[in-house]
N, CA, C and O atoms as CSV, one atom per row, in Angstrom:
chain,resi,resn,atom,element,x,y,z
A,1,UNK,N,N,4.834,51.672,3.641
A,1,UNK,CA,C,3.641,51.836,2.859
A,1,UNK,C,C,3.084,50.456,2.498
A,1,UNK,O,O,3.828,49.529,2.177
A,2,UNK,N,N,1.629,50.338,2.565
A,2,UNK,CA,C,1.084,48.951,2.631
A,2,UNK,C,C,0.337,48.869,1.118
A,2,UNK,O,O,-0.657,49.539,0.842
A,3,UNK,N,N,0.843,48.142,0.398
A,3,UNK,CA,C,0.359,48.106,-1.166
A,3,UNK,C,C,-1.213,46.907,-0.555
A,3,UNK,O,O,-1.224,45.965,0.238
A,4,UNK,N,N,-2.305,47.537,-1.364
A,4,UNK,CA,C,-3.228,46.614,-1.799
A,4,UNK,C,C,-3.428,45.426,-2.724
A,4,UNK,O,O,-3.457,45.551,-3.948
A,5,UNK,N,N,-3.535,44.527,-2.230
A,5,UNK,CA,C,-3.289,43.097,-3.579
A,5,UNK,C,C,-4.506,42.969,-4.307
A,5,UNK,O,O,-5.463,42.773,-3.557
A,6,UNK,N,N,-4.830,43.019,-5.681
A,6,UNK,CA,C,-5.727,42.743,-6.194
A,6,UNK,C,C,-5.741,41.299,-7.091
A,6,UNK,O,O,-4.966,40.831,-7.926
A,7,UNK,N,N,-7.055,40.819,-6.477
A,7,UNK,CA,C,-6.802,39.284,-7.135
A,7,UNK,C,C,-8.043,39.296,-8.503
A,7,UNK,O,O,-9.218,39.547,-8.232
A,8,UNK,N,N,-7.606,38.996,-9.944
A,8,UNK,CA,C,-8.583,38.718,-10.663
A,8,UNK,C,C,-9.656,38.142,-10.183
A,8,UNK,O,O,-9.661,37.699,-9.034
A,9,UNK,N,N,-10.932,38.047,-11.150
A,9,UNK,CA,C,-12.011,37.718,-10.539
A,9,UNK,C,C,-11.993,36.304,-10.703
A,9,UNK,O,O,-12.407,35.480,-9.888
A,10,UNK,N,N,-11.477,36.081,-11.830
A,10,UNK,CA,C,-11.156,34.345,-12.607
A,10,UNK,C,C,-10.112,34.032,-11.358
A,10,UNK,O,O,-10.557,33.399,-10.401
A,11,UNK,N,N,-8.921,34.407,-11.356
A,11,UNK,CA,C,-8.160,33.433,-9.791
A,11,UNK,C,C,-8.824,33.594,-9.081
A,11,UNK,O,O,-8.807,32.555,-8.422
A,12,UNK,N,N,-9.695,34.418,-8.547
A,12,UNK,CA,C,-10.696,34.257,-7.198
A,12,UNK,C,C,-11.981,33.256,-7.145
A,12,UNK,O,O,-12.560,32.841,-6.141
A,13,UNK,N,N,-12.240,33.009,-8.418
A,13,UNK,CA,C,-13.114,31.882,-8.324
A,13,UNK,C,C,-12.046,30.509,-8.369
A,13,UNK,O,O,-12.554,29.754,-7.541
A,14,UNK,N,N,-11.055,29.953,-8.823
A,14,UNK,CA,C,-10.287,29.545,-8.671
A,14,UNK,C,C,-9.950,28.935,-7.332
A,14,UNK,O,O,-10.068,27.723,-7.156
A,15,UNK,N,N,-9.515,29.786,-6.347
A,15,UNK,CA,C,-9.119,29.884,-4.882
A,15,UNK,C,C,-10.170,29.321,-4.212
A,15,UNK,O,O,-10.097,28.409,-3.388
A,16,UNK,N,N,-11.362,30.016,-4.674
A,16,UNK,CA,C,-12.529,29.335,-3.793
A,16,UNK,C,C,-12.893,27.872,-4.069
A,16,UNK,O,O,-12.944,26.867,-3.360
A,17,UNK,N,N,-13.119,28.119,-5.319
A,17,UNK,CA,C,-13.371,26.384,-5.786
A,17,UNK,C,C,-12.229,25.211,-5.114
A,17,UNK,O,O,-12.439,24.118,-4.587
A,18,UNK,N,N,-11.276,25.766,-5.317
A,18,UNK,CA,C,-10.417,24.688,-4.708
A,18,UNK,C,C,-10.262,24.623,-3.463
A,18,UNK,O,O,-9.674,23.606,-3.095
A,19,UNK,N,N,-10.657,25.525,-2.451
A,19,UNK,CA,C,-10.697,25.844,-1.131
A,19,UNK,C,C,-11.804,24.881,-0.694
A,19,UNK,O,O,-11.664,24.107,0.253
A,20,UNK,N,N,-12.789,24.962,-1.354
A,20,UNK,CA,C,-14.139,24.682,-0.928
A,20,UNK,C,C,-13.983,23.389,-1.167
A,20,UNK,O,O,-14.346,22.771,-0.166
A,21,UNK,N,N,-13.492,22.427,-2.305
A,21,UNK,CA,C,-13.238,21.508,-2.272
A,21,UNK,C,C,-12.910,20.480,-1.622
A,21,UNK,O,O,-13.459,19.404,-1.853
A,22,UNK,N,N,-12.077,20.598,-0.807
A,22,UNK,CA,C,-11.051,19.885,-0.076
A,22,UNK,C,C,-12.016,18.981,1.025
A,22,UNK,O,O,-12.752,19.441,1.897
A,23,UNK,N,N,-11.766,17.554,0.691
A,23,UNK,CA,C,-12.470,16.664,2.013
A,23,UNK,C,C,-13.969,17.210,1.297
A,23,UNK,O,O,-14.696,17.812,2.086
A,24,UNK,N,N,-14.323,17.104,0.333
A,24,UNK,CA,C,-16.270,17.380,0.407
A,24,UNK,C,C,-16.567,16.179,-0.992
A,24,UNK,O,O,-17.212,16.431,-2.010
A,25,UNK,N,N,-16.045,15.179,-0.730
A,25,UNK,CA,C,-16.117,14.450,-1.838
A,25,UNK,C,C,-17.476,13.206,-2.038
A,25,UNK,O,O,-17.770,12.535,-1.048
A,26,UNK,N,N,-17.960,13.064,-2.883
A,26,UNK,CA,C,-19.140,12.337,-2.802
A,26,UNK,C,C,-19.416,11.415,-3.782
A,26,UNK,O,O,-18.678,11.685,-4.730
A,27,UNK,N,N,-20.154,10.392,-4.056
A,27,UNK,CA,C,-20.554,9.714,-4.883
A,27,UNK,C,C,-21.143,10.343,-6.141
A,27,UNK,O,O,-22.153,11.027,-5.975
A,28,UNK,N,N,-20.583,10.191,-7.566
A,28,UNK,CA,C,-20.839,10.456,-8.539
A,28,UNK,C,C,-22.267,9.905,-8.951
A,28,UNK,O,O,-22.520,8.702,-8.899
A,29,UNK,N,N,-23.239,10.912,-9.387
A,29,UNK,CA,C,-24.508,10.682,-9.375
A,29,UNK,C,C,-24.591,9.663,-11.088
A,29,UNK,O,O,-25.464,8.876,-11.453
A,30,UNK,N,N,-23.296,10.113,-11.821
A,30,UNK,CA,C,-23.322,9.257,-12.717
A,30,UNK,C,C,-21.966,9.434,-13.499
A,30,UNK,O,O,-21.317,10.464,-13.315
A,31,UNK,N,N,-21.434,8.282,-14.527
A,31,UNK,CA,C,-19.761,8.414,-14.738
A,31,UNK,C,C,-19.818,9.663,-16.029
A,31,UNK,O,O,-20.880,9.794,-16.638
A,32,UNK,N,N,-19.091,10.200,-16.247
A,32,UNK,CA,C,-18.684,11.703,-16.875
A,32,UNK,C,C,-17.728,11.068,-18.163
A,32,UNK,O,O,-17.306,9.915,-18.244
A,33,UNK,N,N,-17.581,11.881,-18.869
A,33,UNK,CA,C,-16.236,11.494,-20.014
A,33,UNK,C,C,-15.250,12.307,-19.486
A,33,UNK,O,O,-15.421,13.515,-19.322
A,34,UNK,N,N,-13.831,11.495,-19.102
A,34,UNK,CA,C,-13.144,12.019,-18.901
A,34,UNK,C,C,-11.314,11.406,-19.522
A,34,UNK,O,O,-11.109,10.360,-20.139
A,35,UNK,N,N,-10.395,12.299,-19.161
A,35,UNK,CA,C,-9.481,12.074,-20.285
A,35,UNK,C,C,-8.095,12.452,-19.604
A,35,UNK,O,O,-7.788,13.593,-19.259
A,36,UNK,N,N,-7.372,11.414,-19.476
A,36,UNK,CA,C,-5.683,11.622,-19.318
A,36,UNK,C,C,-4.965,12.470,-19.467
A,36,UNK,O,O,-4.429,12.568,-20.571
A,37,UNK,N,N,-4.592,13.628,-18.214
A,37,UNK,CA,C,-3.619,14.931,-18.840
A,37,UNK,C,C,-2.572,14.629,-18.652
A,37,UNK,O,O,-1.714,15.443,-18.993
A,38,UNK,N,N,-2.102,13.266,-17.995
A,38,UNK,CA,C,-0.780,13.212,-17.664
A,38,UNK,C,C,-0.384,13.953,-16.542
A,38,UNK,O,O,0.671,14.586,-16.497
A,39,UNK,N,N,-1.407,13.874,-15.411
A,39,UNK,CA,C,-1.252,14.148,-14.161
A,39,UNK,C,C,-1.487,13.056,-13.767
A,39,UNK,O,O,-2.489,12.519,-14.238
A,40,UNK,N,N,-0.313,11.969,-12.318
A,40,UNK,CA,C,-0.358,11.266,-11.793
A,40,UNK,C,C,-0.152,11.553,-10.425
A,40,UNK,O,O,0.437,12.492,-9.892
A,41,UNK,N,N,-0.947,10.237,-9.790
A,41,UNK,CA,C,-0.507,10.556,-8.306
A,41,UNK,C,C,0.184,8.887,-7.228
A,41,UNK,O,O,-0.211,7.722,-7.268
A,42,UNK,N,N,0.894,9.301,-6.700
A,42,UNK,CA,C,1.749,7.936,-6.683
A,42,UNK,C,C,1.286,7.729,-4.886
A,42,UNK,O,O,1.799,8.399,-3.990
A,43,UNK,N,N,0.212,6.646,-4.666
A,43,UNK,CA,C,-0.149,6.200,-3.226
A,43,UNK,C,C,-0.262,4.670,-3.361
A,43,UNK,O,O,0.039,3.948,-4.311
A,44,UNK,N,N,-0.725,4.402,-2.275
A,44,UNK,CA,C,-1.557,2.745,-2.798
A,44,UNK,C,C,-2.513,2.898,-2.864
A,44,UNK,O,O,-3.197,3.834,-2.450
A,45,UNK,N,N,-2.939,1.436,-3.751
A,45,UNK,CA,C,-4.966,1.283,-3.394
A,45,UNK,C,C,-5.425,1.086,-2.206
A,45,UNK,O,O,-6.412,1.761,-1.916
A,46,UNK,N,N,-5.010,0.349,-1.395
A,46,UNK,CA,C,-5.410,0.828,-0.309
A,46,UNK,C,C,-5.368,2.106,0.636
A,46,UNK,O,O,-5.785,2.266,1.782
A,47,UNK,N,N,-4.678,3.008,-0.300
A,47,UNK,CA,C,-5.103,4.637,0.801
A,47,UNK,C,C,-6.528,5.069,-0.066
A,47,UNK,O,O,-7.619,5.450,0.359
A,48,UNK,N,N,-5.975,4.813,-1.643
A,48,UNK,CA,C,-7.913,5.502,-2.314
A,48,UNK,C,C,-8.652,4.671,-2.147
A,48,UNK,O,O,-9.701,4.941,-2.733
A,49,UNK,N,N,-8.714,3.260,-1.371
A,49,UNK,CA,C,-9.697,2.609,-0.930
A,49,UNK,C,C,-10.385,3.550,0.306
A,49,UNK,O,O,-11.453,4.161,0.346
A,50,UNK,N,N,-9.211,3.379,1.368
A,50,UNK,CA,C,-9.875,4.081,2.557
A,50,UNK,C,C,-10.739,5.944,2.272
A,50,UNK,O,O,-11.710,6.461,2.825
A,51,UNK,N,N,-9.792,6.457,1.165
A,51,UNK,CA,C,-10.848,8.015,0.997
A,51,UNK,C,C,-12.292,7.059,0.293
A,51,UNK,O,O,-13.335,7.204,0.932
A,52,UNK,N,N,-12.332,6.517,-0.435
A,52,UNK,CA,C,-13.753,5.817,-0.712
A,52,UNK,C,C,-14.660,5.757,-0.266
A,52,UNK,O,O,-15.785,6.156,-0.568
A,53,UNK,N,N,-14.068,4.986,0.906
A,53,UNK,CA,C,-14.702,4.393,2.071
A,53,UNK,C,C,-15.089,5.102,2.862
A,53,UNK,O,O,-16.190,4.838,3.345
A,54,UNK,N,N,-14.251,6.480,3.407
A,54,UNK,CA,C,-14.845,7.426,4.009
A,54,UNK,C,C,-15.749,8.532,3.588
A,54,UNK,O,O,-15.894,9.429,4.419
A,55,UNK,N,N,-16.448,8.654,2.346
A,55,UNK,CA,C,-17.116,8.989,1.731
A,55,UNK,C,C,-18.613,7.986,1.239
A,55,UNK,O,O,-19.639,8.370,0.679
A,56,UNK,N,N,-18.264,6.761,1.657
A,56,UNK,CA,C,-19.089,6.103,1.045
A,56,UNK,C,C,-19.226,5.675,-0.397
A,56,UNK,O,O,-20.216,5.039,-0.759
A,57,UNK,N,N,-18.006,6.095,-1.442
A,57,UNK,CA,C,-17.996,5.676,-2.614
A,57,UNK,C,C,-18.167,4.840,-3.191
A,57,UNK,O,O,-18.942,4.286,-2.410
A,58,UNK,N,N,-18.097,4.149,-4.041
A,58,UNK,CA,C,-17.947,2.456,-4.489
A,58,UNK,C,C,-17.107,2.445,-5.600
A,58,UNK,O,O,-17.202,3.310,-6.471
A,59,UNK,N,N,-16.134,1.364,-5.655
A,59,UNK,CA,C,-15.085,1.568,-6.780
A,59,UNK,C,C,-15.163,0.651,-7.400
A,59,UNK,O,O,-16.102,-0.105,-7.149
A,60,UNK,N,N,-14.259,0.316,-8.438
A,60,UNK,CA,C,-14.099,-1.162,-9.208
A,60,UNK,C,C,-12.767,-1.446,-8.969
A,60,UNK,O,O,-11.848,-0.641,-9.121
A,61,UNK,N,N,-12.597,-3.308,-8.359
A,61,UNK,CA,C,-11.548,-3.382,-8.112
A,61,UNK,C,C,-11.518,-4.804,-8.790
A,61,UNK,O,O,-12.268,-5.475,-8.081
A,62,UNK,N,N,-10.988,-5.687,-9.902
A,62,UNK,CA,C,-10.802,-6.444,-10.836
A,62,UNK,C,C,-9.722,-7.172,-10.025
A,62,UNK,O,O,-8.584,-6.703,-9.983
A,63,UNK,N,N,-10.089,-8.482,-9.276
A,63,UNK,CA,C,-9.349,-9.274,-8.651
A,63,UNK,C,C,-9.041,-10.368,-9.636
A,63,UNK,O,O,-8.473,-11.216,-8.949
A,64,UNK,N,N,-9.082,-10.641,-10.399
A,64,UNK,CA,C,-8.775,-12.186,-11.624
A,64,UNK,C,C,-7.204,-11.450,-11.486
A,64,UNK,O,O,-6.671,-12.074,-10.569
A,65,UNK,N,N,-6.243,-10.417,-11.984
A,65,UNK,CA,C,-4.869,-10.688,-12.148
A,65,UNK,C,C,-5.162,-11.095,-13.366
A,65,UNK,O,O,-4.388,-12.015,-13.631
A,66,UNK,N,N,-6.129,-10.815,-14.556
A,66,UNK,CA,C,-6.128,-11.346,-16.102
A,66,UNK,C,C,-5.548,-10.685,-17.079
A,66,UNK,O,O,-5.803,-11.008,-18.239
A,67,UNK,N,N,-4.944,-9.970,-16.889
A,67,UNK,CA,C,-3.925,-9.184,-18.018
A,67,UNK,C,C,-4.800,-7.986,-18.082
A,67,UNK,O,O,-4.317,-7.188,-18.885
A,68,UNK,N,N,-6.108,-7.464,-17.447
A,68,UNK,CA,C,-6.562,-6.102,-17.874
A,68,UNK,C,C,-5.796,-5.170,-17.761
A,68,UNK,O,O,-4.708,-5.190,-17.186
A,69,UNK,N,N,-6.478,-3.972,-18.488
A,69,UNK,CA,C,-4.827,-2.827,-18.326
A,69,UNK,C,C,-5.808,-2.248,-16.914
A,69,UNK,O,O,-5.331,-1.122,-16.770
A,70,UNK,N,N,-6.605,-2.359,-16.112
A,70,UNK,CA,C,-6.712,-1.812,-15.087
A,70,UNK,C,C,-7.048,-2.845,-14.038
A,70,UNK,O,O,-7.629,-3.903,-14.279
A,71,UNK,N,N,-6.575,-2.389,-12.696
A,71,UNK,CA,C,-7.171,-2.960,-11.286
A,71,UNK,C,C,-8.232,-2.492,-10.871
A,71,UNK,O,O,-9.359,-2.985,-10.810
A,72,UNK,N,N,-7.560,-0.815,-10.375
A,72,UNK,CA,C,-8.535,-0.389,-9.443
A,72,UNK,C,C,-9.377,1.020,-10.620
A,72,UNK,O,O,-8.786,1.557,-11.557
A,73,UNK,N,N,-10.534,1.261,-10.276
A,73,UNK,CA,C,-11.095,2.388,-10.655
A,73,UNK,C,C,-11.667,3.363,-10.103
A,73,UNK,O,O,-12.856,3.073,-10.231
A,74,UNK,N,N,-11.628,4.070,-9.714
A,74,UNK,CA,C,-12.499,4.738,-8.527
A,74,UNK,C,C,-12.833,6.361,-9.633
A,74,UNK,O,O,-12.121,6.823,-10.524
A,75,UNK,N,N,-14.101,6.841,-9.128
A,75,UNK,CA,C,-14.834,7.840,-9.680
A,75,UNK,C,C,-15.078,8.742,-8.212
A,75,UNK,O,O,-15.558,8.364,-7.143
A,76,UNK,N,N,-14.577,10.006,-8.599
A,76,UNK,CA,C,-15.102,10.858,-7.257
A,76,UNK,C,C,-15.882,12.226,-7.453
A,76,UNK,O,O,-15.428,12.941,-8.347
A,77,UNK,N,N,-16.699,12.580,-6.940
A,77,UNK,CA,C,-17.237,14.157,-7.634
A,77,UNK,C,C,-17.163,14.543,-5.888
A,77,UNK,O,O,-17.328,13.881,-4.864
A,78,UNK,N,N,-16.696,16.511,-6.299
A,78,UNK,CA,C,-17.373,17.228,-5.082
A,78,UNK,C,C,-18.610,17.313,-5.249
A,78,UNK,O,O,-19.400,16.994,-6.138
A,79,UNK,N,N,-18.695,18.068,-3.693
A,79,UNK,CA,C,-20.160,18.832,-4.092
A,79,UNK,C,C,-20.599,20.236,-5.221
A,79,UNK,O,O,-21.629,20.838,-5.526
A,80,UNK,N,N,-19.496,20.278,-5.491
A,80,UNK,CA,C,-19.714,21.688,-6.411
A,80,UNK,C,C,-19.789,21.036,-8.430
A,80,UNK,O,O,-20.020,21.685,-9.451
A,81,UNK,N,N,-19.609,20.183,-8.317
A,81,UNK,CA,C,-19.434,19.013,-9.319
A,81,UNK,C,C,-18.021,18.839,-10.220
A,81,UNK,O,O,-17.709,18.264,-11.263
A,82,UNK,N,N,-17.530,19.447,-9.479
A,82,UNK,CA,C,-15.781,18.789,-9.923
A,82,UNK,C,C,-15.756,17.110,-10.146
A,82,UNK,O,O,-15.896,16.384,-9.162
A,83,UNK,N,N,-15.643,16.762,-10.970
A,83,UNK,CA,C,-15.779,15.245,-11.380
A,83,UNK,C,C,-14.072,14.569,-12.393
A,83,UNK,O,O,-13.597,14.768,-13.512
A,84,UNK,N,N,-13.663,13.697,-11.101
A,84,UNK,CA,C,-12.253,13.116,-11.815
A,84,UNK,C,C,-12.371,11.818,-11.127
A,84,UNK,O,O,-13.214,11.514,-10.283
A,85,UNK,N,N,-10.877,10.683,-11.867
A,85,UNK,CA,C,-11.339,9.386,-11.705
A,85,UNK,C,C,-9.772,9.276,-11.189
A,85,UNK,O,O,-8.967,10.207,-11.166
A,86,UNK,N,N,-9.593,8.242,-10.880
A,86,UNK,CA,C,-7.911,7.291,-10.119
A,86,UNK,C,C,-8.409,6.527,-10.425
A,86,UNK,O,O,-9.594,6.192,-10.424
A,87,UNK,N,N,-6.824,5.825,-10.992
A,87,UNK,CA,C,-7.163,4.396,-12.290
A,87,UNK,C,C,-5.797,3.854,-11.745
A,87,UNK,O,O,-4.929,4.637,-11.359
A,88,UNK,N,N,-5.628,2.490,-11.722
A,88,UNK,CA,C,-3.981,2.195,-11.875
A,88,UNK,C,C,-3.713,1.328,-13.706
A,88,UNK,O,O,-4.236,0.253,-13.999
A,89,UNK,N,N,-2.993,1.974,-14.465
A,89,UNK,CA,C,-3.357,2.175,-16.151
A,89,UNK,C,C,-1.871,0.936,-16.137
A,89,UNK,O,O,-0.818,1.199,-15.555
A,90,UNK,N,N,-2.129,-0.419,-16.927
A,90,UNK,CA,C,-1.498,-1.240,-17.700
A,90,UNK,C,C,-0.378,-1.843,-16.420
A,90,UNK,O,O,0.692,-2.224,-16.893
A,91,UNK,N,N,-0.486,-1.959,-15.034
A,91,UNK,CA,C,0.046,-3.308,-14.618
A,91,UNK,C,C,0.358,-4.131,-14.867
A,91,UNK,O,O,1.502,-4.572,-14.760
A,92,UNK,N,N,-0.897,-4.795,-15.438
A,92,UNK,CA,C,-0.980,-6.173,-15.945
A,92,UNK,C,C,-0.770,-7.427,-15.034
A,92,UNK,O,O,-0.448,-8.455,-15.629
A,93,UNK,N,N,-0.948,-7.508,-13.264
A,93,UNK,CA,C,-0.961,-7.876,-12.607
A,93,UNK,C,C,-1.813,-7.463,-11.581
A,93,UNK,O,O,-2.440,-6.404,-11.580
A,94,UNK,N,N,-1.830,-8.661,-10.353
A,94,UNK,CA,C,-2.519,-8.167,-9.148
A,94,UNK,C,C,-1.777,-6.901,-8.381
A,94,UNK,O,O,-0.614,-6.624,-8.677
A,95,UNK,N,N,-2.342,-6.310,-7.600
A,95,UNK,CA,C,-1.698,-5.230,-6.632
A,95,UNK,C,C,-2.044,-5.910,-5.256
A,95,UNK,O,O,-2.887,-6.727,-4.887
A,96,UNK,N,N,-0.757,-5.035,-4.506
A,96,UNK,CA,C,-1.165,-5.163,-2.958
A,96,UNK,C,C,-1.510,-4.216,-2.478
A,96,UNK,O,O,-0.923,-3.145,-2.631
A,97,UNK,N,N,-2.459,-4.361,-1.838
A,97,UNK,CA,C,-3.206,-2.756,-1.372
A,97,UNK,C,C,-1.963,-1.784,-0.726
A,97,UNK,O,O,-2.076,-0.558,-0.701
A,98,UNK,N,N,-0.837,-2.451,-0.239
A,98,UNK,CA,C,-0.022,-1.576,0.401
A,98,UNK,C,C,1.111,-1.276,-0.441
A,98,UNK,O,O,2.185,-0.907,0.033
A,99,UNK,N,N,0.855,-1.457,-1.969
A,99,UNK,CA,C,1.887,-1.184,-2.409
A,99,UNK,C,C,1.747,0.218,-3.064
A,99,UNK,O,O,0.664,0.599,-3.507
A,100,UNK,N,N,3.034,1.083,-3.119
A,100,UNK,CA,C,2.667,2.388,-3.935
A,100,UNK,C,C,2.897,2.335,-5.450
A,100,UNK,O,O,4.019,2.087,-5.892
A,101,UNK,N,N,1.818,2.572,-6.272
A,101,UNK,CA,C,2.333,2.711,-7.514
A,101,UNK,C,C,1.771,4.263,-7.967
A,101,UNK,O,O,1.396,5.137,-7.186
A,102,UNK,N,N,1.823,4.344,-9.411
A,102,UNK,CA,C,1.695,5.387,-9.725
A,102,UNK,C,C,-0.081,5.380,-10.638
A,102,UNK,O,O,-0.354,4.692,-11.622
A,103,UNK,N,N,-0.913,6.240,-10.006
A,103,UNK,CA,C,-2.228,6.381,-10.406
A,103,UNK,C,C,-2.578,6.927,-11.611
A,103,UNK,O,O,-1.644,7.725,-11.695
A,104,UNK,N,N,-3.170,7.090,-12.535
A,104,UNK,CA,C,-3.574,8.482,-13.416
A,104,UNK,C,C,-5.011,9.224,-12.898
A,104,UNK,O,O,-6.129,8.874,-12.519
A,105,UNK,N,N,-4.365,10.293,-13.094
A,105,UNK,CA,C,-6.157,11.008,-12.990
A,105,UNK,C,C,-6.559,11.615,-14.009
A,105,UNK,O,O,-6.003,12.575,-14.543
A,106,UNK,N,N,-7.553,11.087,-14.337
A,106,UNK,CA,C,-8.811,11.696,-15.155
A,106,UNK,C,C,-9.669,12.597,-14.910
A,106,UNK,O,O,-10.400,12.385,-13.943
A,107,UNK,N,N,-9.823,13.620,-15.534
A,107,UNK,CA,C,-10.673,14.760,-15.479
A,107,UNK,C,C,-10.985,15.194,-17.317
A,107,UNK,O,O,-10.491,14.643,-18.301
A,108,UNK,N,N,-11.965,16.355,-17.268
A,108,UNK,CA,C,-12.456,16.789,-18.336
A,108,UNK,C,C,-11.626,17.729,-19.630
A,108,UNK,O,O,-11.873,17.889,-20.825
A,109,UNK,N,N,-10.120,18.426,-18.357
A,109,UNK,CA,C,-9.451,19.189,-18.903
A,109,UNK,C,C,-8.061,18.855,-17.399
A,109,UNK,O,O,-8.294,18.516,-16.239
A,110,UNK,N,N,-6.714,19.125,-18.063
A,110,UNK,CA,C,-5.860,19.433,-17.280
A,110,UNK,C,C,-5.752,20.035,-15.852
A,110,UNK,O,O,-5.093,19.544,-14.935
A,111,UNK,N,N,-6.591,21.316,-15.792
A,111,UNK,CA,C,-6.829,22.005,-14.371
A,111,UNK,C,C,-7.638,20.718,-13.526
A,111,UNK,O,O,-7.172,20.016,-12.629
A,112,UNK,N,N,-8.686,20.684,-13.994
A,112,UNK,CA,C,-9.773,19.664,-12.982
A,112,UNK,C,C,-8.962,18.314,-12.725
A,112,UNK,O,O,-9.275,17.823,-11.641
A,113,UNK,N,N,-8.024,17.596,-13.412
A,113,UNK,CA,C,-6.953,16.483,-13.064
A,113,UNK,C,C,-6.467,17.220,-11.974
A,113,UNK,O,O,-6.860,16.961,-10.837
A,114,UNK,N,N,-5.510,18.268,-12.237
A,114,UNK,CA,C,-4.407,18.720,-11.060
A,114,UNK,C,C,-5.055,19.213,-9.491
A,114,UNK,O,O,-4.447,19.345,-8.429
A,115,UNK,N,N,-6.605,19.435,-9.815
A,115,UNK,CA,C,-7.417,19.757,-8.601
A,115,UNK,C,C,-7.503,18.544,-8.159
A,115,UNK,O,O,-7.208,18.372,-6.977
A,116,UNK,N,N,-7.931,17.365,-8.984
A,116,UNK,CA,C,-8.553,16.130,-8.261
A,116,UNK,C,C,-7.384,15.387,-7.584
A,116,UNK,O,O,-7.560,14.529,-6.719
A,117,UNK,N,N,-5.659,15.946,-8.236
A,117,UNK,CA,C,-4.850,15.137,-7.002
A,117,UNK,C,C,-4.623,15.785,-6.107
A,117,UNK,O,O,-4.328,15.258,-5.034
A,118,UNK,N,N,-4.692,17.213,-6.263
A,118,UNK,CA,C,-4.593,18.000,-4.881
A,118,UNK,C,C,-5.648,17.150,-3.631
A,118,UNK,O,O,-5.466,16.646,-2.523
A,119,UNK,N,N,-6.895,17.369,-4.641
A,119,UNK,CA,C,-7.585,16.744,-3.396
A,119,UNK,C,C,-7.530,15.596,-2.538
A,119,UNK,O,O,-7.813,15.526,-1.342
A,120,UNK,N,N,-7.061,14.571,-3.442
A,120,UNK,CA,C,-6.423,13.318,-3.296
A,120,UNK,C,C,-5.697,13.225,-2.224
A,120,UNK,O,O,-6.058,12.574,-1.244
A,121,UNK,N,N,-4.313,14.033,-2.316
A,121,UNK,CA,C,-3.138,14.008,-1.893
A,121,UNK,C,C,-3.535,14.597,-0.546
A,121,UNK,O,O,-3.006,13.912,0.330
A,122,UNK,N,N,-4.548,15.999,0.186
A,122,UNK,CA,C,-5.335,16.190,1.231
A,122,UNK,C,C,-5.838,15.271,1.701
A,122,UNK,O,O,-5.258,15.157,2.781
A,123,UNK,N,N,-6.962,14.062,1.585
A,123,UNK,CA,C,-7.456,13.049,1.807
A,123,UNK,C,C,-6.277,12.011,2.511
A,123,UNK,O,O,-6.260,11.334,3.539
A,124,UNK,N,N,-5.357,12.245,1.457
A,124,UNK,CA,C,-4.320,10.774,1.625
A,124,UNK,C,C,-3.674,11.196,3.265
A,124,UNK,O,O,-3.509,10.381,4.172
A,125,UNK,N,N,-3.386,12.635,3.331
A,125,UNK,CA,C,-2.542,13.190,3.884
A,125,UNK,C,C,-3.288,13.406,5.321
A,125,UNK,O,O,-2.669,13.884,6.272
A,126,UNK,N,N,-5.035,12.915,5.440
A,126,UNK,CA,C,-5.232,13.344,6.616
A,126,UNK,C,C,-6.158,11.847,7.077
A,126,UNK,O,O,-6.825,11.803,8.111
A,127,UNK,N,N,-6.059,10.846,6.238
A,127,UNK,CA,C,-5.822,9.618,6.721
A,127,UNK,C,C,-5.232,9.002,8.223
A,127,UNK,O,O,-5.114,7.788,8.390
């Protein structure tokens, strides 16, 4: 006997949004307030350089090595306007693009962080 699965309407918008997401990333038409859930994602700057780059993004990358608590900054929105940021938070040194450290992502709420490293981690993964 073949049971029918019923998916809420809220996880089904869910599924799609994040479906639809993936690889559709674009230049932020402008920066958003956004806020630390304590979702990280651990690559180098040079892999969220190259998703940047293949999007056409533009990031901030603070070459002095002056004690700022950040290097790199990067801002990404989909097209559906999912809007989160990758930061590398209190180094306090230069980076090597090939080195892996650990990123934070910024978003508006917890879910939209854990979407923006999914997406991330897709990007990184098809590099």
């Amino acid at each position: 006997m073949l049971r029918r699965l019923t998916i809420s309407p809220l996880l089904q918008n869910i599924v799609q949004r994040h479906s639809s997401n993936m690889a559709k990333l674009k230049q932020p038409k402008e920066s958003l307030s956004s806020s630390f859930h304590f979702i990280t994602l651990k690559c180098t700057p040079g892999q969220l350089i190259q998703v940047a780059e293949k999007y056409n993004i533009s990031y901030i990358e603070n070459k002095e090595g002056d004690g700022n608590k950040v290097n790199f900054e990067f801002e990404f929105e989909t097209e559906d306007g999912l809007f989160f940021t990758a930061y590398d938070w209190k180094e306090y040194r230069p980076l090597e693009l090939g080195e892996t450290i650990e990123f934070h992502i910024g978003a508006k709420d917890e879910m939209d962080s854990k979407q923006g490293k999914e997406i991330l981690q897709h990007e990184i993964g098809n590099l």
